[in-house]
Biopython code that builds the backbone (N, CA, C, O; Angstrom):
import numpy as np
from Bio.PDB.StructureBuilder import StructureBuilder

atoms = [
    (1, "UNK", "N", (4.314, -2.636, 9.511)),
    (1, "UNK", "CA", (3.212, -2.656, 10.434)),
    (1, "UNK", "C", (2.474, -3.979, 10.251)),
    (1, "UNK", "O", (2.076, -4.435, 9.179)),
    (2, "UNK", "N", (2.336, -4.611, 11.657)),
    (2, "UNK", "CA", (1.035, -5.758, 11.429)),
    (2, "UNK", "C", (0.015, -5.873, 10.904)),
    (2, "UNK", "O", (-0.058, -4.748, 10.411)),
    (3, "UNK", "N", (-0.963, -6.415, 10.574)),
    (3, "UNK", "CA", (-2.104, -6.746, 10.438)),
    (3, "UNK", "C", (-3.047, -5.562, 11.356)),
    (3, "UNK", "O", (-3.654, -4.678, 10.752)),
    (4, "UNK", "N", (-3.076, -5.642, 12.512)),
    (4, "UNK", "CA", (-4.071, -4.701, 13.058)),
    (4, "UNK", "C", (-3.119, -3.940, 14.082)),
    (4, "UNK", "O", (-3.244, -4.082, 15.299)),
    (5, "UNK", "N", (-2.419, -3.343, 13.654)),
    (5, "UNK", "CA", (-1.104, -2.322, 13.670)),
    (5, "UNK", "C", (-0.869, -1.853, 15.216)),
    (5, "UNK", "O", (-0.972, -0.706, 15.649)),
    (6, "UNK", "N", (-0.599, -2.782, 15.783)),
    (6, "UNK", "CA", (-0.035, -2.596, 16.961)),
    (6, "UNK", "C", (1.327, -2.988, 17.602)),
    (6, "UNK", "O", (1.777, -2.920, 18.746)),
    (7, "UNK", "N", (2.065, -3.670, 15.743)),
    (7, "UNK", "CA", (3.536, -3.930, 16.338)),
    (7, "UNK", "C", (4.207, -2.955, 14.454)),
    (7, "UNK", "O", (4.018, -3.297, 13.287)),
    (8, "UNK", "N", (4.878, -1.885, 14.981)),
    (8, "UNK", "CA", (5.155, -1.283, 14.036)),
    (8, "UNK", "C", (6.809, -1.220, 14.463)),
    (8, "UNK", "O", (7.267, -1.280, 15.604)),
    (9, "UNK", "N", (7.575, -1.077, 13.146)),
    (9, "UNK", "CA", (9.076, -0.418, 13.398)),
    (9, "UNK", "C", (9.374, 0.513, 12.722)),
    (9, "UNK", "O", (8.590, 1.201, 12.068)),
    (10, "UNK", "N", (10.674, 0.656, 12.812)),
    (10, "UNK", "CA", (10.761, 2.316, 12.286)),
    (10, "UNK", "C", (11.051, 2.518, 10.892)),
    (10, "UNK", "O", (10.751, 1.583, 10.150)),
    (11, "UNK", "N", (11.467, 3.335, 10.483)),
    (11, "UNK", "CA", (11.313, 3.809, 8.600)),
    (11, "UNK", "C", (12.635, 3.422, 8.525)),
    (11, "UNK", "O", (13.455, 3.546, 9.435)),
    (12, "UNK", "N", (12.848, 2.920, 7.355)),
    (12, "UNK", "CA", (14.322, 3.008, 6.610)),
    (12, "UNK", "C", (14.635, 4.283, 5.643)),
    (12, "UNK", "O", (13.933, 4.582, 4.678)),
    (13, "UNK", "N", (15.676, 4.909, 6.014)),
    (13, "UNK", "CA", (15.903, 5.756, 4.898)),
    (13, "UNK", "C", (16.900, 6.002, 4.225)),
    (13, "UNK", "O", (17.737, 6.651, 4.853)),
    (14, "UNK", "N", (17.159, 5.767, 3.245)),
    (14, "UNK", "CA", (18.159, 5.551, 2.394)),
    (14, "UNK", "C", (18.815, 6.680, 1.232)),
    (14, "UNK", "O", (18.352, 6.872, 0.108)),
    (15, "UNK", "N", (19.822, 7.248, 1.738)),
    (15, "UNK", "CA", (20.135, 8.656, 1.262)),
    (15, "UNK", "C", (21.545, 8.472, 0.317)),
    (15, "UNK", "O", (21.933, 7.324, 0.100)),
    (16, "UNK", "N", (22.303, 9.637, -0.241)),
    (16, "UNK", "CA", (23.430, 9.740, -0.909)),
    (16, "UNK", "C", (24.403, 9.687, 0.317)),
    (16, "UNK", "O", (24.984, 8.632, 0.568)),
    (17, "UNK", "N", (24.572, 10.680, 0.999)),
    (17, "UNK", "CA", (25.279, 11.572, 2.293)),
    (17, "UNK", "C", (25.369, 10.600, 3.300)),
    (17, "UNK", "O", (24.425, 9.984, 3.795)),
    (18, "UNK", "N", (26.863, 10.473, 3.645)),
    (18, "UNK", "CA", (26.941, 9.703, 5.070)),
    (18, "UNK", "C", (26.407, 10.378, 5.735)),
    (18, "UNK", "O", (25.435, 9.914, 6.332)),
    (19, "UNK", "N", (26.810, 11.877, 5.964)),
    (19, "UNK", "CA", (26.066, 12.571, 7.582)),
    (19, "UNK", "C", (25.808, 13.622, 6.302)),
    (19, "UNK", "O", (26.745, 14.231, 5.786)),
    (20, "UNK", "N", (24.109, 13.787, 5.756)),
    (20, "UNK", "CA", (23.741, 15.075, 5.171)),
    (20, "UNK", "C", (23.752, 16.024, 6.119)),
    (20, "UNK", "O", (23.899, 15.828, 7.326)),
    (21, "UNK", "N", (23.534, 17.467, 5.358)),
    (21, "UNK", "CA", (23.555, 18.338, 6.730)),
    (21, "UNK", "C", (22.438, 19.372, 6.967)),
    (21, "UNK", "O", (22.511, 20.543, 7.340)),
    (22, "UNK", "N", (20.951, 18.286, 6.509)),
    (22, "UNK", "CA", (19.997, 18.347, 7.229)),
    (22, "UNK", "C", (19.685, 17.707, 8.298)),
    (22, "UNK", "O", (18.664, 17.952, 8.939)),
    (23, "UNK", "N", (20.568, 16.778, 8.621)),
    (23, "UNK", "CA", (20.702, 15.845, 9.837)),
    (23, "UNK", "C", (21.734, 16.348, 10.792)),
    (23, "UNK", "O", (21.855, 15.768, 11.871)),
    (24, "UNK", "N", (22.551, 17.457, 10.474)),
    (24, "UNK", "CA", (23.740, 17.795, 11.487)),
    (24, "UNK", "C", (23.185, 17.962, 13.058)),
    (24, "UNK", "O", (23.491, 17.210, 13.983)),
    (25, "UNK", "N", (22.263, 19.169, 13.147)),
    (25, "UNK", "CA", (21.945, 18.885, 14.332)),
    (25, "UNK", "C", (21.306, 17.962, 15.254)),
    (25, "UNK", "O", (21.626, 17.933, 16.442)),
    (26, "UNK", "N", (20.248, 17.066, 14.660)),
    (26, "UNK", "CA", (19.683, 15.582, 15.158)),
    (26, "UNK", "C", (20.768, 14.528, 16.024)),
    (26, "UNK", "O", (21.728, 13.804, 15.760)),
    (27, "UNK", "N", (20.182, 14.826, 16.899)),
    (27, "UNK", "CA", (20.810, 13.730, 18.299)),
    (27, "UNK", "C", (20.089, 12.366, 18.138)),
    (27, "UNK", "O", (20.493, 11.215, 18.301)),
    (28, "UNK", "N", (19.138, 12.767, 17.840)),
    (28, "UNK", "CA", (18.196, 11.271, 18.103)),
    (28, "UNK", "C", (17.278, 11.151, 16.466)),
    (28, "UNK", "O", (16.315, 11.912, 16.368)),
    (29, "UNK", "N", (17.528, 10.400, 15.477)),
    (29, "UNK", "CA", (16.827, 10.228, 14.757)),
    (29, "UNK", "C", (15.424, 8.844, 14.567)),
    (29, "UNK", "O", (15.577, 7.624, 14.511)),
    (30, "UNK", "N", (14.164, 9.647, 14.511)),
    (30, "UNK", "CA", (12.990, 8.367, 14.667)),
    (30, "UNK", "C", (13.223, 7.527, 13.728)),
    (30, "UNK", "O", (12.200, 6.982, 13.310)),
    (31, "UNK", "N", (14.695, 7.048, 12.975)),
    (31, "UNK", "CA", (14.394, 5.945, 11.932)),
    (31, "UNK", "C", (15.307, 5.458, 11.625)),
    (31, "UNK", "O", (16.155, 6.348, 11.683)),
    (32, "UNK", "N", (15.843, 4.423, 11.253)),
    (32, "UNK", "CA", (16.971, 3.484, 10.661)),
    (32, "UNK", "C", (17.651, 4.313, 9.421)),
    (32, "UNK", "O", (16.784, 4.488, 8.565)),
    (33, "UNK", "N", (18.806, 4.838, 9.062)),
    (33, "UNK", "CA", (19.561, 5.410, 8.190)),
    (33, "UNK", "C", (20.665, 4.892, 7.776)),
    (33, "UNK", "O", (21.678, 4.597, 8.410)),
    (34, "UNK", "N", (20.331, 4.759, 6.274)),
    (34, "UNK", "CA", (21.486, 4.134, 5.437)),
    (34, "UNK", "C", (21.784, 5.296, 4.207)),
    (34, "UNK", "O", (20.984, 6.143, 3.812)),
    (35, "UNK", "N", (23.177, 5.069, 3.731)),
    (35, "UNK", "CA", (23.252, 5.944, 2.528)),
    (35, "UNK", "C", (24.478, 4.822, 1.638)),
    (35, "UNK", "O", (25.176, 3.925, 2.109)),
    (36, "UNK", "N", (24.374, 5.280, 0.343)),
    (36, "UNK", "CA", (24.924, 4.557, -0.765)),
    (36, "UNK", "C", (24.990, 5.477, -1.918)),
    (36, "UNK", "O", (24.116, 6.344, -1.936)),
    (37, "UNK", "N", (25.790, 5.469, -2.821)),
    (37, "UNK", "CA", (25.918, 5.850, -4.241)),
    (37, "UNK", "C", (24.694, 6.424, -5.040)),
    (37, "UNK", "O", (24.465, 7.263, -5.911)),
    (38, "UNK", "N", (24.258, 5.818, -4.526)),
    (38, "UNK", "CA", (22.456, 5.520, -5.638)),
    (38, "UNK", "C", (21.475, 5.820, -4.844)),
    (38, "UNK", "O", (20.337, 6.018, -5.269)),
    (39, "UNK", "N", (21.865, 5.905, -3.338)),
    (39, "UNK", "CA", (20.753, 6.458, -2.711)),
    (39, "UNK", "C", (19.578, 5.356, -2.551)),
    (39, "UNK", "O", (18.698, 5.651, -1.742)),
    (40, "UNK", "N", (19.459, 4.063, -3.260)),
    (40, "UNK", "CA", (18.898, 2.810, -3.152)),
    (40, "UNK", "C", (18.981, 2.106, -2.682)),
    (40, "UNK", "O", (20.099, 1.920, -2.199)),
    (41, "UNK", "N", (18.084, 1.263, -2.446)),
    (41, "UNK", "CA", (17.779, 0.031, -1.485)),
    (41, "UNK", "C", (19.324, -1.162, -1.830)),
    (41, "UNK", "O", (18.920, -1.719, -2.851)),
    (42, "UNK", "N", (19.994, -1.453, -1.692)),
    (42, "UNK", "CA", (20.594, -2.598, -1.450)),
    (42, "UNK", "C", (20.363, -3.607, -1.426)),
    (42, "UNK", "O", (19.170, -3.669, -1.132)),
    (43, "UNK", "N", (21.003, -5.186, -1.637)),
    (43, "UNK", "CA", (21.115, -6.677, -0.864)),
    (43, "UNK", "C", (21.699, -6.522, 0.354)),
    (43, "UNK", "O", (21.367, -7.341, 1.211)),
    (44, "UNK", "N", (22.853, -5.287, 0.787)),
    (44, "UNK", "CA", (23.755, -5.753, 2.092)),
    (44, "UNK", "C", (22.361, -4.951, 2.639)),
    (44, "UNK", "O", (21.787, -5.655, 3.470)),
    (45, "UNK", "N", (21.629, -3.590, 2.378)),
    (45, "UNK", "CA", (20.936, -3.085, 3.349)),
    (45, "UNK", "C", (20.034, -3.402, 3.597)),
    (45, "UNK", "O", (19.527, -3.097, 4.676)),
    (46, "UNK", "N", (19.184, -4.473, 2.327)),
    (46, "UNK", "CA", (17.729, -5.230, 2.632)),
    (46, "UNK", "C", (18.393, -5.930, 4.221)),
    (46, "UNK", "O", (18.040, -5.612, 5.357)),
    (47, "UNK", "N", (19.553, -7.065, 3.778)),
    (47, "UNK", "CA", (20.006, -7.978, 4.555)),
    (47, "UNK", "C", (20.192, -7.878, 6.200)),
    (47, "UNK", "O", (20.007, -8.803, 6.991)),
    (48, "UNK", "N", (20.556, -6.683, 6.483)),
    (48, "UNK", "CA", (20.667, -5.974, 7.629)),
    (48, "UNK", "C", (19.282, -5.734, 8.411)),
    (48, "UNK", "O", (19.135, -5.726, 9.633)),
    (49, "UNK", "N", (18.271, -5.534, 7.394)),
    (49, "UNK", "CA", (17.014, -4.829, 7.645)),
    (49, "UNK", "C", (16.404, -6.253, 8.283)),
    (49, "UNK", "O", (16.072, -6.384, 9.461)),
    (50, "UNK", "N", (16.345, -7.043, 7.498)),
    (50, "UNK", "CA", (16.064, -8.550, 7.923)),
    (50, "UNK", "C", (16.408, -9.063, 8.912)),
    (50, "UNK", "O", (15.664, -9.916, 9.396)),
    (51, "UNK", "N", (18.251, -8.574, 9.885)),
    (51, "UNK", "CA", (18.679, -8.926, 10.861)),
    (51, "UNK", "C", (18.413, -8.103, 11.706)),
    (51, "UNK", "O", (18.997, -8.224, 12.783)),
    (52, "UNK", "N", (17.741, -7.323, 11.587)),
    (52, "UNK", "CA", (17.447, -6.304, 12.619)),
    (52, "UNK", "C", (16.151, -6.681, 13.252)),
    (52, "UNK", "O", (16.017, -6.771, 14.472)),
    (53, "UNK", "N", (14.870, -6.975, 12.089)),
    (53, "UNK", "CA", (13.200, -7.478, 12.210)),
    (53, "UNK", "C", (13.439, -8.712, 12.836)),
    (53, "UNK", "O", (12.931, -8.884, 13.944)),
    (54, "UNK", "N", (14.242, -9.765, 12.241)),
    (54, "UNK", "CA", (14.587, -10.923, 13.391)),
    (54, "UNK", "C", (14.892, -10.614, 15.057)),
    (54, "UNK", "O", (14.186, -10.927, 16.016)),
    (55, "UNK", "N", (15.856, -10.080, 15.047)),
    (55, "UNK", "CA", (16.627, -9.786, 16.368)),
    (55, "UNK", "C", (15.117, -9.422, 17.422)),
    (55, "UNK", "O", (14.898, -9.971, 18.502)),
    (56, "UNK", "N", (14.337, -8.508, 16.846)),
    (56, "UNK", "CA", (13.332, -7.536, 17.514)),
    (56, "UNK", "C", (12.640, -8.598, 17.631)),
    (56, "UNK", "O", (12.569, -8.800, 18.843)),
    (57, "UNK", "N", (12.128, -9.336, 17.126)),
    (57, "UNK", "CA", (10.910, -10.128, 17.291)),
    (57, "UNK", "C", (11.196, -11.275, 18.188)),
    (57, "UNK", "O", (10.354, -11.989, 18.734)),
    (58, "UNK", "N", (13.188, -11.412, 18.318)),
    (58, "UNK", "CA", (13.359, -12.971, 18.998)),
    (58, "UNK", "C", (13.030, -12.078, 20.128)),
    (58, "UNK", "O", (12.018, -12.424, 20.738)),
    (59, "UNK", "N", (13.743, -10.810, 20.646)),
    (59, "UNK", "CA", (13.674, -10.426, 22.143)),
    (59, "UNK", "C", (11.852, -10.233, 22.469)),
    (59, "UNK", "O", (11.295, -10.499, 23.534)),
    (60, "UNK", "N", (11.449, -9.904, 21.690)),
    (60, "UNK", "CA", (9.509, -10.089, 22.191)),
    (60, "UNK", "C", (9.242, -11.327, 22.014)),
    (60, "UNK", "O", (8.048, -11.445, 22.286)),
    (61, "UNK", "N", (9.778, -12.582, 21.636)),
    (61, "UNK", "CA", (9.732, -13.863, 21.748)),
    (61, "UNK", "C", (8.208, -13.751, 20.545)),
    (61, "UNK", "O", (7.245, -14.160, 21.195)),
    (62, "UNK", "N", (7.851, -13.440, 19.424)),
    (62, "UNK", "CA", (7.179, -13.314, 18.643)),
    (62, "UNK", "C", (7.628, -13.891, 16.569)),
    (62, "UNK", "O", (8.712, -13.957, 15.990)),
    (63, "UNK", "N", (6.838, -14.051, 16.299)),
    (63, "UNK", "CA", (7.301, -14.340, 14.927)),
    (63, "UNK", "C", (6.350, -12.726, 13.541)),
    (63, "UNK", "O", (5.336, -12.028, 13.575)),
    (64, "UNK", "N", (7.126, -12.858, 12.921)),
    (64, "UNK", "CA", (7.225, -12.568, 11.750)),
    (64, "UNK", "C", (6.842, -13.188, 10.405)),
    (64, "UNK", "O", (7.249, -14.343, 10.279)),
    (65, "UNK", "N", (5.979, -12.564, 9.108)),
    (65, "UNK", "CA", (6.485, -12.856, 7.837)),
    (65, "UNK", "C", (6.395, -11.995, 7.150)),
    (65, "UNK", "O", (5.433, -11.228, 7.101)),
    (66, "UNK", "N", (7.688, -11.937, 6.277)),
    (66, "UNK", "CA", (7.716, -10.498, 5.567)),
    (66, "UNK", "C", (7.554, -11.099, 4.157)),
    (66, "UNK", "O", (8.016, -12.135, 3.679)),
    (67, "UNK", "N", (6.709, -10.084, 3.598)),
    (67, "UNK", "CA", (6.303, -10.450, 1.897)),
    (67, "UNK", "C", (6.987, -9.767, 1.253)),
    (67, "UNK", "O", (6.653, -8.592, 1.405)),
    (68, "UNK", "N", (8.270, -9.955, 0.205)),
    (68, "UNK", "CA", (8.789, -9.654, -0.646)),
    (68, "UNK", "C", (8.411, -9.295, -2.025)),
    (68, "UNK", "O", (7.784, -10.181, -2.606)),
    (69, "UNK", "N", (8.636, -8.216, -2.692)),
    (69, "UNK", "CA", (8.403, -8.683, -4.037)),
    (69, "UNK", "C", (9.844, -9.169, -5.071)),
    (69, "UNK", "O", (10.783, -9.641, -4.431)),
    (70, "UNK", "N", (9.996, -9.079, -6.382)),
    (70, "UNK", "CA", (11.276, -9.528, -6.932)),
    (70, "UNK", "C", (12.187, -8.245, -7.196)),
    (70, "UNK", "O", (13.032, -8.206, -8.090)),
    (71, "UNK", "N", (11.960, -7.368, -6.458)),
    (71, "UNK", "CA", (13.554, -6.247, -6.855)),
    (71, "UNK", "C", (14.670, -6.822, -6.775)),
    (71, "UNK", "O", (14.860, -7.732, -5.968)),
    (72, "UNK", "N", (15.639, -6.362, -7.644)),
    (72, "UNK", "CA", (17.083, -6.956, -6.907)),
    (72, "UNK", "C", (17.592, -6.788, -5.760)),
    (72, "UNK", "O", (18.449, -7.531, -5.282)),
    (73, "UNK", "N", (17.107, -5.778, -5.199)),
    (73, "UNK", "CA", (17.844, -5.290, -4.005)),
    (73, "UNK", "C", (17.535, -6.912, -3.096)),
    (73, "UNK", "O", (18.528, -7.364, -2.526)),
    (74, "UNK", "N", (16.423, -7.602, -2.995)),
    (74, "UNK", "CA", (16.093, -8.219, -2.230)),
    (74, "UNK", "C", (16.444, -9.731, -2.860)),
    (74, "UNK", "O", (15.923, -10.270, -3.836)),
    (75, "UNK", "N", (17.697, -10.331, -1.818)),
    (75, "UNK", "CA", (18.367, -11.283, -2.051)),
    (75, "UNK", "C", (17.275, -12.949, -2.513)),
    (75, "UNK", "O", (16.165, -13.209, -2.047)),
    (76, "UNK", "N", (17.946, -13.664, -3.362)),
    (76, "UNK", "CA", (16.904, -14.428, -3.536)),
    (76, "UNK", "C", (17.352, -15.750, -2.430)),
    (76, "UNK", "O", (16.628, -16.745, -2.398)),
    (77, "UNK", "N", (18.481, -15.673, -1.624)),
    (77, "UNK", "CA", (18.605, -16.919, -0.363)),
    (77, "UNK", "C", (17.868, -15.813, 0.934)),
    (77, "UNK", "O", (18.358, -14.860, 1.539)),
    (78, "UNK", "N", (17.019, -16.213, 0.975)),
    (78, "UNK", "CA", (16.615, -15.426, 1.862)),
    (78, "UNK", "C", (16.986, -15.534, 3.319)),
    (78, "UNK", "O", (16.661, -14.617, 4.073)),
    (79, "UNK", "N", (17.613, -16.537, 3.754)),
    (79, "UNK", "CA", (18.843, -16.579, 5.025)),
    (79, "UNK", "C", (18.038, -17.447, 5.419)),
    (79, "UNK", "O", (17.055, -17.813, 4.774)),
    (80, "UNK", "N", (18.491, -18.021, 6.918)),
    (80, "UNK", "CA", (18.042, -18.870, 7.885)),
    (80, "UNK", "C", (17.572, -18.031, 8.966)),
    (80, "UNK", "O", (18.444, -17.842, 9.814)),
    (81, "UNK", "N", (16.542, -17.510, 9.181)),
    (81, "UNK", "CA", (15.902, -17.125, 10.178)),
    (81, "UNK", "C", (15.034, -17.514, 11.339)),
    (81, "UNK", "O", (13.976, -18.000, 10.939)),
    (82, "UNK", "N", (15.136, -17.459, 12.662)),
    (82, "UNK", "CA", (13.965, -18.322, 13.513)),
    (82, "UNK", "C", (13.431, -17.289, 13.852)),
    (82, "UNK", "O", (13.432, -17.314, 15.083)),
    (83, "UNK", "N", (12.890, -16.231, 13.448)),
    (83, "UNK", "CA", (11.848, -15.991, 14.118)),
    (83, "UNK", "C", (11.045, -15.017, 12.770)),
    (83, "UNK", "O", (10.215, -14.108, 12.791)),
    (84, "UNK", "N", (11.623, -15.589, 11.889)),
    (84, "UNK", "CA", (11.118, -14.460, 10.666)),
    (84, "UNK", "C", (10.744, -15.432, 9.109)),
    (84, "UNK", "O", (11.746, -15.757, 8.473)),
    (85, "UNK", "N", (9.917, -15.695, 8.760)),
    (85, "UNK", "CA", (9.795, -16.394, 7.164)),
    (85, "UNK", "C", (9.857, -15.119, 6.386)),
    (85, "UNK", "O", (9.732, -13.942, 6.727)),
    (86, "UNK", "N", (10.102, -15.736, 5.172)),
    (86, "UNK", "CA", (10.616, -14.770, 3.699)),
    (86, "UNK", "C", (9.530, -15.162, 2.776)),
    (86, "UNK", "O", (9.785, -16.341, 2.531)),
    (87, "UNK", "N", (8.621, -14.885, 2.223)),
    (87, "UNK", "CA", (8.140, -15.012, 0.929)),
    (87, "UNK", "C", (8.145, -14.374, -0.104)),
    (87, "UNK", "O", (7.590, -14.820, -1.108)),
]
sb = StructureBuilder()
sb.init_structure("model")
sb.init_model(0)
sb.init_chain("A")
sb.init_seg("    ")
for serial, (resi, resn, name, xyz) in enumerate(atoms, 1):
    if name == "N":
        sb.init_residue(resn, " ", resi, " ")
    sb.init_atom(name, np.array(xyz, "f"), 0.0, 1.0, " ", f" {name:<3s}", serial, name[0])
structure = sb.get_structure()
């Protein structure tokens, strides 16, 4: 969410279960879904997350900056982005 929260996106959620089956019946889920081993955040899934917040912001022709802290999950080349800074 922005600053004075009028550009928000959706939740990441990051599970064990490719398709758990509290999700079996859901047609439409309100949020971005990933699953892994560990059920944890990732580098490939931060990385994705990053190409996704770019993509959104080039089509609203808007910029971005996302504040990182040092987990591993979160790659330290933080890519080449135009419409998004990394700190």
């Amino acid at each position: 969410m922005n600053w004075d929260g009028t550009s928000e996106f959706s939740l990441l959620v990051t599970e064990l279960s490719k398709q758990p089956h509290y999700l079996k019946n859901m047609k439409c889920l309100p949020s971005t879904y990933s699953s892994n081993k560990a059920a944890w955040m990732t580098c490939e899934i931060f990385h994705e997350l990053q190409l996704s917040l770019d993509r959104i912001k080039a089509s609203k022709k808007s910029k971005i900056l996302l504040f990182v802290n040092h987990c591993p999950a979160h790659p330290t080349d933080v890519g080449n982005f135009k419409n998004m800074q990394v700190v």
